[in-house]
Gaussian input, Z-matrix of N, CA and C with variables (Angstrom, degrees):
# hf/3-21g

backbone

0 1
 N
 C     1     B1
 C     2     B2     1     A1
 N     3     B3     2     A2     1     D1
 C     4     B4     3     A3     2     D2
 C     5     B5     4     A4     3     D3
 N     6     B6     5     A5     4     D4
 C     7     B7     6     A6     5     D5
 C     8     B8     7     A7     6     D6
 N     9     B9     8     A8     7     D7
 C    10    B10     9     A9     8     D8
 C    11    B11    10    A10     9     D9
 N    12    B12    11    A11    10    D10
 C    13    B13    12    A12    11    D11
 C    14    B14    13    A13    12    D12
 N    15    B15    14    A14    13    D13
 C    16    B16    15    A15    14    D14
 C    17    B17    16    A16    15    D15
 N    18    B18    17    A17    16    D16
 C    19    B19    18    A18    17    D17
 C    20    B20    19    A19    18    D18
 N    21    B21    20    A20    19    D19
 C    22    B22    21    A21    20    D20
 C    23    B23    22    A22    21    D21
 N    24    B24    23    A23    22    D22
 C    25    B25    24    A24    23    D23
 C    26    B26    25    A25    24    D24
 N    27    B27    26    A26    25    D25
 C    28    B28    27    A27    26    D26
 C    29    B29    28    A28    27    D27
 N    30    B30    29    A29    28    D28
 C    31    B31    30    A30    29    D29
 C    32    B32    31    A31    30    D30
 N    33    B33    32    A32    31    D31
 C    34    B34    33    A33    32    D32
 C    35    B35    34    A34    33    D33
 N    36    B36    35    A35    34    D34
 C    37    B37    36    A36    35    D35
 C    38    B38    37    A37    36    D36
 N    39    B39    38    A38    37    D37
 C    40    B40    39    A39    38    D38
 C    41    B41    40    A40    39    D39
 N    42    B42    41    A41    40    D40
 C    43    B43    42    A42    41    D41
 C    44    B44    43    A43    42    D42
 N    45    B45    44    A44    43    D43
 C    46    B46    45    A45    44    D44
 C    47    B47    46    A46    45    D45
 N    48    B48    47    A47    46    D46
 C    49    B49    48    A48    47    D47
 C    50    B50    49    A49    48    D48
 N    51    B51    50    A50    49    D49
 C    52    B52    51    A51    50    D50
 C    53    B53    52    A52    51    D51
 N    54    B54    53    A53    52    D52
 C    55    B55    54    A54    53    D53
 C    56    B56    55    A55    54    D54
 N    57    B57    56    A56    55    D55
 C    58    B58    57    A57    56    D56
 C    59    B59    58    A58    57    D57
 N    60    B60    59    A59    58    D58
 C    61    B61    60    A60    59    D59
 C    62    B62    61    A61    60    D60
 N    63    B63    62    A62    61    D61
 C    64    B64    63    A63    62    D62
 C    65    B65    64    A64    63    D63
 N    66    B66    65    A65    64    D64
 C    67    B67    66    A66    65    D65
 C    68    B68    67    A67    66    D66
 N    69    B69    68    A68    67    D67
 C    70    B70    69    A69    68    D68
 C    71    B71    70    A70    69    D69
 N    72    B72    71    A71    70    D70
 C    73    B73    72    A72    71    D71
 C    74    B74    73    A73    72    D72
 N    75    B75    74    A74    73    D73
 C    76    B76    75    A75    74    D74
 C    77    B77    76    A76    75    D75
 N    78    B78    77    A77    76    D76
 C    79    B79    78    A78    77    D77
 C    80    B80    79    A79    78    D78
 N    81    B81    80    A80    79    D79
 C    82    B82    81    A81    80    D80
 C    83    B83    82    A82    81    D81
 N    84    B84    83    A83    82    D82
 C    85    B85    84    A84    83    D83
 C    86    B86    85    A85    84    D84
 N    87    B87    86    A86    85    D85
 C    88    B88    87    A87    86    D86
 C    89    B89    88    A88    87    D87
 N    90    B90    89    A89    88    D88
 C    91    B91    90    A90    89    D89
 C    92    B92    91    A91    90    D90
 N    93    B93    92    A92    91    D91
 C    94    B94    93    A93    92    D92
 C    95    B95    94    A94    93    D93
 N    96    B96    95    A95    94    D94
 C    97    B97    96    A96    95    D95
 C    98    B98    97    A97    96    D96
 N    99    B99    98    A98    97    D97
 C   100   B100    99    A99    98    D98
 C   101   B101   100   A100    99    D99
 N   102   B102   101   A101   100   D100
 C   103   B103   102   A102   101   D101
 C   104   B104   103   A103   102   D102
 N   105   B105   104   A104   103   D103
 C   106   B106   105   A105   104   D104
 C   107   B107   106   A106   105   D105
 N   108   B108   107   A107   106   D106
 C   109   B109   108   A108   107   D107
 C   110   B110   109   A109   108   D108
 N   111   B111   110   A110   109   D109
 C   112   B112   111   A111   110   D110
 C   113   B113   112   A112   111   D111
 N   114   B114   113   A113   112   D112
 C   115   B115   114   A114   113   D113
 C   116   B116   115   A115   114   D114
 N   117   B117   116   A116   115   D115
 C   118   B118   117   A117   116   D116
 C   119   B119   118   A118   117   D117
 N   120   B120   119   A119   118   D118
 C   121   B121   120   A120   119   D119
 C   122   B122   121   A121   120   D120
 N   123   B123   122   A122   121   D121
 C   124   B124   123   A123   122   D122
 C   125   B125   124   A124   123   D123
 N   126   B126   125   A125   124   D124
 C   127   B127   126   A126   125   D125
 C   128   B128   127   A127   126   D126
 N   129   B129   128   A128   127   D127
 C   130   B130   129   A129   128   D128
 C   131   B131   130   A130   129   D129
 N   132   B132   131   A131   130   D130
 C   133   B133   132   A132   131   D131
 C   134   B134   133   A133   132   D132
 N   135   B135   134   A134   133   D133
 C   136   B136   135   A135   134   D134
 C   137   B137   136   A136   135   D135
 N   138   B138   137   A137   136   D136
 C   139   B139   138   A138   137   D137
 C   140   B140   139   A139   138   D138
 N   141   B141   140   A140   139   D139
 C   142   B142   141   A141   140   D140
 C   143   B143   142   A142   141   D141
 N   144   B144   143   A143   142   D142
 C   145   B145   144   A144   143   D143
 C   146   B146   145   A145   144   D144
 N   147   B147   146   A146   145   D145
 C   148   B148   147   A147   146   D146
 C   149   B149   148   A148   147   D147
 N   150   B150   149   A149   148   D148
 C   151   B151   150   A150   149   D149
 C   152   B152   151   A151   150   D150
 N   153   B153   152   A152   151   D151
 C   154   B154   153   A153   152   D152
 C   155   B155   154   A154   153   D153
 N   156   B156   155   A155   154   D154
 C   157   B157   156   A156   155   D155
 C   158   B158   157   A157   156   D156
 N   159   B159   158   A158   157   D157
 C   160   B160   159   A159   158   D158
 C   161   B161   160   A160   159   D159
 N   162   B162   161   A161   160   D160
 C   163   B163   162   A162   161   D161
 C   164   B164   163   A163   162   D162
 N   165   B165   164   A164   163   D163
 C   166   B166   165   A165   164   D164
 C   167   B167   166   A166   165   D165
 N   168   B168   167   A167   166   D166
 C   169   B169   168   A168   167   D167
 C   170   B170   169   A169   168   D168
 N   171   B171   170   A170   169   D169
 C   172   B172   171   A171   170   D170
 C   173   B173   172   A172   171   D171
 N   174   B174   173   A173   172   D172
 C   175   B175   174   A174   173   D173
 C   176   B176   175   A175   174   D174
 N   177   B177   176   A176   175   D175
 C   178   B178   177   A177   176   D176
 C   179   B179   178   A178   177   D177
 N   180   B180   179   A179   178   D178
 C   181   B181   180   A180   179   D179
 C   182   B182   181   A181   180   D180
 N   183   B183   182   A182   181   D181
 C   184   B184   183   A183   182   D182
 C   185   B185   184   A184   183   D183
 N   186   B186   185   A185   184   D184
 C   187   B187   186   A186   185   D185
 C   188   B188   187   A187   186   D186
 N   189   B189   188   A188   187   D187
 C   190   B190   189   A189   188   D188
 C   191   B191   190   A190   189   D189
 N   192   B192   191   A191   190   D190
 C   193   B193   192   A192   191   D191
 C   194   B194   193   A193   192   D192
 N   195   B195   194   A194   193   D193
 C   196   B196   195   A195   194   D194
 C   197   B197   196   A196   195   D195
 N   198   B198   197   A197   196   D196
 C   199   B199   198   A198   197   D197
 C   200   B200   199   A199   198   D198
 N   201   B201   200   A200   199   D199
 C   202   B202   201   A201   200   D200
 C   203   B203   202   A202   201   D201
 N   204   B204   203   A203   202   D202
 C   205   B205   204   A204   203   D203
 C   206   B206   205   A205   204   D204
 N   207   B207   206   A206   205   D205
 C   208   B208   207   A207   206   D206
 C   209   B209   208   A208   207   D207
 N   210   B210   209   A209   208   D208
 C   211   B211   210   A210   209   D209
 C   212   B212   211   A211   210   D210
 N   213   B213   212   A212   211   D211
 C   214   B214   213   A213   212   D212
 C   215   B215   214   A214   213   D213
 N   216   B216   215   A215   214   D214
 C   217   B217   216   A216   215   D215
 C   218   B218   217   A217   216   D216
 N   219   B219   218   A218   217   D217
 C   220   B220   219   A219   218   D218
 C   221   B221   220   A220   219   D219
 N   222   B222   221   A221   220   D220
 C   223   B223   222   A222   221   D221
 C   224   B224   223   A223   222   D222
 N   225   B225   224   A224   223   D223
 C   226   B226   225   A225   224   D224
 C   227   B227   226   A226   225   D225
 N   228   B228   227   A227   226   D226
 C   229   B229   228   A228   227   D227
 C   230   B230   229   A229   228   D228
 N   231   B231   230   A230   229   D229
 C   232   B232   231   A231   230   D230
 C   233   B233   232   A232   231   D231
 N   234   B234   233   A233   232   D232
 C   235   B235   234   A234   233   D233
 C   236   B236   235   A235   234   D234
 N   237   B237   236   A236   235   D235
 C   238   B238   237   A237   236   D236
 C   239   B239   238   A238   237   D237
 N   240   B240   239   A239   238   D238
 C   241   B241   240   A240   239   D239
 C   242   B242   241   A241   240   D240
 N   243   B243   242   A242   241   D241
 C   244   B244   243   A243   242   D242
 C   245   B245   244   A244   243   D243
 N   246   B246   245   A245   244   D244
 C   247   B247   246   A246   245   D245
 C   248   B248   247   A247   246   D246
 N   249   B249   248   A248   247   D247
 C   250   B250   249   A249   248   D248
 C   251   B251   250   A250   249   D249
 N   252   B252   251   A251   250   D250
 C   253   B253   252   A252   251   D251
 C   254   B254   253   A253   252   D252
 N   255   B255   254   A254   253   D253
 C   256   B256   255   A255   254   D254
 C   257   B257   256   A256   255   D255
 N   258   B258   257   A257   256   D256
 C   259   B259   258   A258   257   D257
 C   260   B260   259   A259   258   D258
 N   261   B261   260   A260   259   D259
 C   262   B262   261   A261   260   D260
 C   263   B263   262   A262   261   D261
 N   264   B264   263   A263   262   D262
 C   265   B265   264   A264   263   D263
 C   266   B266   265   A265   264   D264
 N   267   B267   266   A266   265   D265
 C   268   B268   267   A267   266   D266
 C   269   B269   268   A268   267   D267
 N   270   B270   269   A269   268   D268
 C   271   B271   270   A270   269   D269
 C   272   B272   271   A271   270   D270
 N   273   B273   272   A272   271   D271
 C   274   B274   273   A273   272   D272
 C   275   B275   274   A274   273   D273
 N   276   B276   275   A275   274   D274
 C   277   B277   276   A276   275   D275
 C   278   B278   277   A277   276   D276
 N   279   B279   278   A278   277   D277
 C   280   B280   279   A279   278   D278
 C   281   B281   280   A280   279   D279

   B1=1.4425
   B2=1.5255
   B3=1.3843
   B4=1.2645
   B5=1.8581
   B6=1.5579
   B7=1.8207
   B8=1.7511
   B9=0.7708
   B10=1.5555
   B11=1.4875
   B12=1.4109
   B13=1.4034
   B14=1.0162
   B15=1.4139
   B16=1.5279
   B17=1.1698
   B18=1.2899
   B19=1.2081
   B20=1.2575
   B21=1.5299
   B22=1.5034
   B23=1.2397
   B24=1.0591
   B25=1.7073
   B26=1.5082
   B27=1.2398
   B28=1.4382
   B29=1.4712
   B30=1.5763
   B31=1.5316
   B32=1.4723
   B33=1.0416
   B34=1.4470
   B35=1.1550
   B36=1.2780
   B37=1.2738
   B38=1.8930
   B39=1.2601
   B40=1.9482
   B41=1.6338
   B42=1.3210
   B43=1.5235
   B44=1.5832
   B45=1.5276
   B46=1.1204
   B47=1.5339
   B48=1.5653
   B49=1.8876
   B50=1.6527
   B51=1.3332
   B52=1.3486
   B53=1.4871
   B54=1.3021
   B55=1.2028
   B56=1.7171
   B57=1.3793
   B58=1.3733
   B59=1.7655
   B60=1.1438
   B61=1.3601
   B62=1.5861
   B63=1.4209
   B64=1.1499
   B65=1.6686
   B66=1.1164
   B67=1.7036
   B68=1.5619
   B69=0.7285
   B70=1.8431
   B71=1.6306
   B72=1.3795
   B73=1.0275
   B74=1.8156
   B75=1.8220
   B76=1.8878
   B77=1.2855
   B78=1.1186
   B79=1.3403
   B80=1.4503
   B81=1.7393
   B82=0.9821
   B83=1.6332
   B84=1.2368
   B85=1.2563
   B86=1.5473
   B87=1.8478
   B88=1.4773
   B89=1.6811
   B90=1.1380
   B91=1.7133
   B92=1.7834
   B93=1.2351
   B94=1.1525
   B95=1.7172
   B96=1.3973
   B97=0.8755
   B98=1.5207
   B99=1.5552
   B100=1.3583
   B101=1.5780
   B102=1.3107
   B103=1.5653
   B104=1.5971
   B105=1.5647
   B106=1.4003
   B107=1.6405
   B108=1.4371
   B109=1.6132
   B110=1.5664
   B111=1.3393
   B112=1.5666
   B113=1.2237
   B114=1.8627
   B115=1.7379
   B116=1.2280
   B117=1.5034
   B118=1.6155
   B119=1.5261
   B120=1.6190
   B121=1.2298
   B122=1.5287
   B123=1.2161
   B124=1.7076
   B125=1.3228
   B126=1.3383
   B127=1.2681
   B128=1.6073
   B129=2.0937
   B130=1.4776
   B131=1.2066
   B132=1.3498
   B133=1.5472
   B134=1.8224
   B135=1.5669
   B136=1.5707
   B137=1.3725
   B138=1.1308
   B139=1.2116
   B140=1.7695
   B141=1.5818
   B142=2.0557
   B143=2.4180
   B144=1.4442
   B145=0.8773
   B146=1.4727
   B147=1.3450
   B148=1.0132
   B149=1.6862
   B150=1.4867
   B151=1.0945
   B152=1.5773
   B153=1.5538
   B154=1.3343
   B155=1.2171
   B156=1.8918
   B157=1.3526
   B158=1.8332
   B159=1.2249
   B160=1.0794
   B161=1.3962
   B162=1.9473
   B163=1.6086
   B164=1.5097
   B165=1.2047
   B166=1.8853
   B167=1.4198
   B168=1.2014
   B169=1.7135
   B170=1.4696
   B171=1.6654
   B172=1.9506
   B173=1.0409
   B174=1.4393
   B175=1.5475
   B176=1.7840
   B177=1.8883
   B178=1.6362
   B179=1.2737
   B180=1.5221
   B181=1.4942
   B182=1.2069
   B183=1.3222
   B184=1.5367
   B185=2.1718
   B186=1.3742
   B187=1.1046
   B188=2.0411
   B189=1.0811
   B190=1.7774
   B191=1.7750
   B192=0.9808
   B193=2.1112
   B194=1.9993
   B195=0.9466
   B196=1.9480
   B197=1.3834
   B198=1.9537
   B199=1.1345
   B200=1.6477
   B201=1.3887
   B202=1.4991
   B203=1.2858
   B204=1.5192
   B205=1.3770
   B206=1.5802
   B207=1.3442
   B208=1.2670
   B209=1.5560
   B210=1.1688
   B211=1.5572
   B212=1.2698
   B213=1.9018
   B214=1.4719
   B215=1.8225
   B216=1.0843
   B217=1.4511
   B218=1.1653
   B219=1.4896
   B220=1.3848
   B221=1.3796
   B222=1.6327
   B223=1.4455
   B224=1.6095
   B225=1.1230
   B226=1.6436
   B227=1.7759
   B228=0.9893
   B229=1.3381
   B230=1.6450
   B231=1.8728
   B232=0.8565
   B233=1.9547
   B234=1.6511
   B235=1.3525
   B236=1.3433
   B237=2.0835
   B238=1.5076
   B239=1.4327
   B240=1.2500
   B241=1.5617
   B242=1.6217
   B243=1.5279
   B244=1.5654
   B245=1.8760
   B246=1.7028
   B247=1.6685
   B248=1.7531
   B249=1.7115
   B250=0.9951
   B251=1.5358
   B252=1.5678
   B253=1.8622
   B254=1.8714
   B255=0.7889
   B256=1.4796
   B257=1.9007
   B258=0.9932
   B259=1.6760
   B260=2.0547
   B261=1.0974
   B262=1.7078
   B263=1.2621
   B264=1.6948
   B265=1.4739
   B266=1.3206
   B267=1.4961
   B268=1.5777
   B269=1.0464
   B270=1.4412
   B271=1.3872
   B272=1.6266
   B273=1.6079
   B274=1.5197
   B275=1.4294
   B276=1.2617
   B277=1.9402
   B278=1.3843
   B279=1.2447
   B280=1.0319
   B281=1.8085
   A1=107.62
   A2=119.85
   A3=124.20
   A4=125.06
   A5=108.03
   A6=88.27
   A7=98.16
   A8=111.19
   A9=144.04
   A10=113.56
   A11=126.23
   A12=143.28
   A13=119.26
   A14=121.18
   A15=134.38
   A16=124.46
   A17=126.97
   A18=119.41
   A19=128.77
   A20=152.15
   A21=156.76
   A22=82.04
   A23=140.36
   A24=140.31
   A25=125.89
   A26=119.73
   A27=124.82
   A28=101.92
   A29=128.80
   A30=113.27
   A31=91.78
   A32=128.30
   A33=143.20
   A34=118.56
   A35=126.71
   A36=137.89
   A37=115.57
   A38=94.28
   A39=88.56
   A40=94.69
   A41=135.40
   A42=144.74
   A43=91.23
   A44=107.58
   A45=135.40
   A46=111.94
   A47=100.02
   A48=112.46
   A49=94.61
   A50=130.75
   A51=108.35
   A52=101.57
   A53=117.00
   A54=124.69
   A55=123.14
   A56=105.09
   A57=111.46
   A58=113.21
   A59=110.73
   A60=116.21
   A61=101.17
   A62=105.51
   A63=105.97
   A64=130.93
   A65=102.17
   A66=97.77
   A67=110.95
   A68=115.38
   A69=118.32
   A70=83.57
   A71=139.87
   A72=133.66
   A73=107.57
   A74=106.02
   A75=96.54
   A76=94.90
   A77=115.36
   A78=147.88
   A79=117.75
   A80=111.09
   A81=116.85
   A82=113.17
   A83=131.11
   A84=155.50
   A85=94.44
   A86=109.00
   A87=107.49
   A88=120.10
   A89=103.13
   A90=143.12
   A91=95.89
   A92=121.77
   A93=119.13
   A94=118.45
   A95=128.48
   A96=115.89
   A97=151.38
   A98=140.33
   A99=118.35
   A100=109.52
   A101=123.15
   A102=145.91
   A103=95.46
   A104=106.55
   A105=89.47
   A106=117.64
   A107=106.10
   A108=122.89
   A109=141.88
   A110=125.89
   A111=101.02
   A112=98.50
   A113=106.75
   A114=105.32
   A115=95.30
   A116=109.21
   A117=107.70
   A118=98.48
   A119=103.85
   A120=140.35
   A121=118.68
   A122=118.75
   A123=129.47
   A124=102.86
   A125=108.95
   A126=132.92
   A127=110.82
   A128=109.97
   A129=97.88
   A130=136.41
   A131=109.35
   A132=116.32
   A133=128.39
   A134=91.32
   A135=88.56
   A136=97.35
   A137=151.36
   A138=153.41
   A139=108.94
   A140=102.97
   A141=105.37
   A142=70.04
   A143=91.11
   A144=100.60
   A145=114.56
   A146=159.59
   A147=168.34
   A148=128.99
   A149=125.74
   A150=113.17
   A151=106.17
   A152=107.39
   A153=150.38
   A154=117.16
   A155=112.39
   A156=118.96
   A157=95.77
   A158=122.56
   A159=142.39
   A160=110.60
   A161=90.66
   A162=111.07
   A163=131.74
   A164=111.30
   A165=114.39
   A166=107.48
   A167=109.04
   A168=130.82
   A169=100.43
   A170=112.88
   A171=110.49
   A172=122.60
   A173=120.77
   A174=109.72
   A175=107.53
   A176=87.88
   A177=107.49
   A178=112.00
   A179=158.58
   A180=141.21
   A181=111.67
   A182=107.94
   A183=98.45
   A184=114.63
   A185=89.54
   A186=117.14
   A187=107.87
   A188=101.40
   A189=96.89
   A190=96.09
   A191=109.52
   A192=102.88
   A193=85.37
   A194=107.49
   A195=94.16
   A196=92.09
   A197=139.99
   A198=106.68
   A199=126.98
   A200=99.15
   A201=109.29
   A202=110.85
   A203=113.50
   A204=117.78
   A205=114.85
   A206=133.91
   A207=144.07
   A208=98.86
   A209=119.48
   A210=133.41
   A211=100.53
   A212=152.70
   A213=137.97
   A214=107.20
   A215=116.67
   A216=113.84
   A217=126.94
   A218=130.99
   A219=132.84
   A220=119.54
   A221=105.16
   A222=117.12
   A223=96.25
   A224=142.88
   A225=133.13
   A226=109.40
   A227=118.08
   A228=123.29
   A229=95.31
   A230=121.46
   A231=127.83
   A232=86.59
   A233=118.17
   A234=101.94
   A235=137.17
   A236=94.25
   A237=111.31
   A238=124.34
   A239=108.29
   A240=110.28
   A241=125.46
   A242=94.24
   A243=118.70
   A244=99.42
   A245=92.41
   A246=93.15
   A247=119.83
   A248=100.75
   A249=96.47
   A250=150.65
   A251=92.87
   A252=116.87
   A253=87.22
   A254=138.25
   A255=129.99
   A256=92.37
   A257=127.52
   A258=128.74
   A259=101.10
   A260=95.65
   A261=89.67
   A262=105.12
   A263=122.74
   A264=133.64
   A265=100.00
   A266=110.16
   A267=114.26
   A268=123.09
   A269=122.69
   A270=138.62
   A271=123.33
   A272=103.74
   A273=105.47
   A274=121.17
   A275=100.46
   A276=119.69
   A277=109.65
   A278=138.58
   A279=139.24
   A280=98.84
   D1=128.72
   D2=172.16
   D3=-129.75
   D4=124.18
   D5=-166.76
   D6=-116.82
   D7=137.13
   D8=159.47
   D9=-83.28
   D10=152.40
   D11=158.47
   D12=-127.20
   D13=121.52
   D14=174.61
   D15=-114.11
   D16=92.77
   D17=-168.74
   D18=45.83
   D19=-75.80
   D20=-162.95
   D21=-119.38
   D22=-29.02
   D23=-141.43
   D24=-115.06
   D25=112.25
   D26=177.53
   D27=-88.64
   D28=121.26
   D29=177.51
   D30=-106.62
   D31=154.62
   D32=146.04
   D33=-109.20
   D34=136.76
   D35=-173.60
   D36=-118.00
   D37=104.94
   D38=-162.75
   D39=-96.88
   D40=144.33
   D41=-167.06
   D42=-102.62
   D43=160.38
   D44=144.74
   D45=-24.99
   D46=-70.38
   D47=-178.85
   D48=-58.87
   D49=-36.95
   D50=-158.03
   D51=-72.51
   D52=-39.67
   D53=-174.99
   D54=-62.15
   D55=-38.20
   D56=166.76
   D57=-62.36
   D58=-21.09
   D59=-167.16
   D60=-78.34
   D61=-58.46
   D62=167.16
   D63=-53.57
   D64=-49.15
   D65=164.52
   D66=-50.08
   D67=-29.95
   D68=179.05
   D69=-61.73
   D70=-93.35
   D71=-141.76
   D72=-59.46
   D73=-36.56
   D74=169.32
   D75=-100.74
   D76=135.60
   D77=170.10
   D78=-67.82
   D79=-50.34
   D80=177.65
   D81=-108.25
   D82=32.84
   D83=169.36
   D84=-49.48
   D85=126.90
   D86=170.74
   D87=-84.69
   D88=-13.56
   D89=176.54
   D90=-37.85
   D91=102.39
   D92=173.61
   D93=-58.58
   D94=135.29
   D95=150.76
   D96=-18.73
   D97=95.85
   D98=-171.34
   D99=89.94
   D100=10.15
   D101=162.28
   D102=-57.25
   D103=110.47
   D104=143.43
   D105=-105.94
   D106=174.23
   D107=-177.67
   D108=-121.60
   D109=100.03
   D110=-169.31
   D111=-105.18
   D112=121.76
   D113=173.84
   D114=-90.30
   D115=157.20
   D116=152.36
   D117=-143.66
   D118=132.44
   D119=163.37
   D120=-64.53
   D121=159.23
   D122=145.46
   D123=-91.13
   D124=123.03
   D125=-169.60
   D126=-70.69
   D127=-26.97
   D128=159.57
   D129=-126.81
   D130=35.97
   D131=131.60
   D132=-147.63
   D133=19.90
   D134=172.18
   D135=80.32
   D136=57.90
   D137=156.31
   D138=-99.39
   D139=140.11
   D140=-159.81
   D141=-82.83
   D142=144.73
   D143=160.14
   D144=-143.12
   D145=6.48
   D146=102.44
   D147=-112.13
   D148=142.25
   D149=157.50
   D150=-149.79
   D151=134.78
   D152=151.89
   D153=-69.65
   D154=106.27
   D155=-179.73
   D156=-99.37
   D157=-177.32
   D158=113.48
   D159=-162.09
   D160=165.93
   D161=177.31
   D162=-73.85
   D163=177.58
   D164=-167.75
   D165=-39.02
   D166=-38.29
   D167=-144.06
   D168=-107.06
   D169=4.74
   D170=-172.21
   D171=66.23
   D172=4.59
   D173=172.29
   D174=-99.07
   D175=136.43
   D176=-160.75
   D177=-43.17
   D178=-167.40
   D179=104.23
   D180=-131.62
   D181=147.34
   D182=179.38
   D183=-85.87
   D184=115.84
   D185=-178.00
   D186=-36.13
   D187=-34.31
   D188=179.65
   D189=-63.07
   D190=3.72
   D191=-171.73
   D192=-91.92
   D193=-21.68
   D194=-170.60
   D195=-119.66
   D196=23.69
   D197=172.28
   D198=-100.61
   D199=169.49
   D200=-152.88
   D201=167.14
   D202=176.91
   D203=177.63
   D204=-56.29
   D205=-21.93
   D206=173.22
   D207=-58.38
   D208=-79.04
   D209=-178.31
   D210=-56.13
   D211=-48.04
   D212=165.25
   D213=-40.23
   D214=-51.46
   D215=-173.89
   D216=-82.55
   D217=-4.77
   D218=163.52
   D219=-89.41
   D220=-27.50
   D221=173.61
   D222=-83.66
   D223=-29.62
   D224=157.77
   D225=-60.50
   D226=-14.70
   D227=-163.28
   D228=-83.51
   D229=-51.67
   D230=-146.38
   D231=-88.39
   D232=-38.55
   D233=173.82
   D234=-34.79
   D235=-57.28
   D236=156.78
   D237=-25.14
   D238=-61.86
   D239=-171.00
   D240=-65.13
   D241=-22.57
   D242=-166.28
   D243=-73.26
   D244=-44.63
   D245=-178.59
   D246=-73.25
   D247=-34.44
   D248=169.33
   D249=-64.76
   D250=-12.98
   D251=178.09
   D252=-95.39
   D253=-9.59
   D254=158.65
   D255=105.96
   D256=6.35
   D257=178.76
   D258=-60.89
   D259=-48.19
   D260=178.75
   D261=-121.45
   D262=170.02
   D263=-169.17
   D264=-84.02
   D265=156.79
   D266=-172.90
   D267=-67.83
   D268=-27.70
   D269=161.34
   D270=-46.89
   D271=-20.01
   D272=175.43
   D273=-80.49
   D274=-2.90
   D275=-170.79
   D276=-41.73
   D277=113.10
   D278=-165.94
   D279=-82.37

């Protein structure tokens, strides 16, 4: 996982590996294997404002096809990380 700030914008970048990792912890995760993810945040208060999946192979999908509690907690996953590299205030901690 890697996050960037752009101006208004916190991007997070979730990997293939991150995603497999996470499927390790949900089991029953609809989240394909090898999914990557670009969240992007509001940079001042951590609000999900878009995310861009695609699969192993680069083809796009629209992310409302896997949402659910699987997809609430990886996109909390990627907030986490965002506050913790210091990109958003601690108070945005999901």
């Amino acid at each position: 996982m890697t996050a960037t700030k752009q101006a208004r914008w916190v991007l997070v970048h979730i990997t293939g590996e991150d995603t497999d990792k996470f499927n390790r912890q949900w089991p029953c995760s609809p989240i394909p294997n090898g999914s990557d993810f670009l969240i992007e945040l509001d940079a001042r208060n951590g609000d999900l404002v878009n995310i861009t999946m695609h699969l192993e192979d680069g083809q796009y999908v629209d992310s409302a096809d896997y949402d659910g509690s699987a997809l609430l907690a990886i996109c909390n996953d990627a907030n986490n990380f965002a506050v913790s590299g210091g990109h958003l205030p601690q108070w945005a901690r999901r």
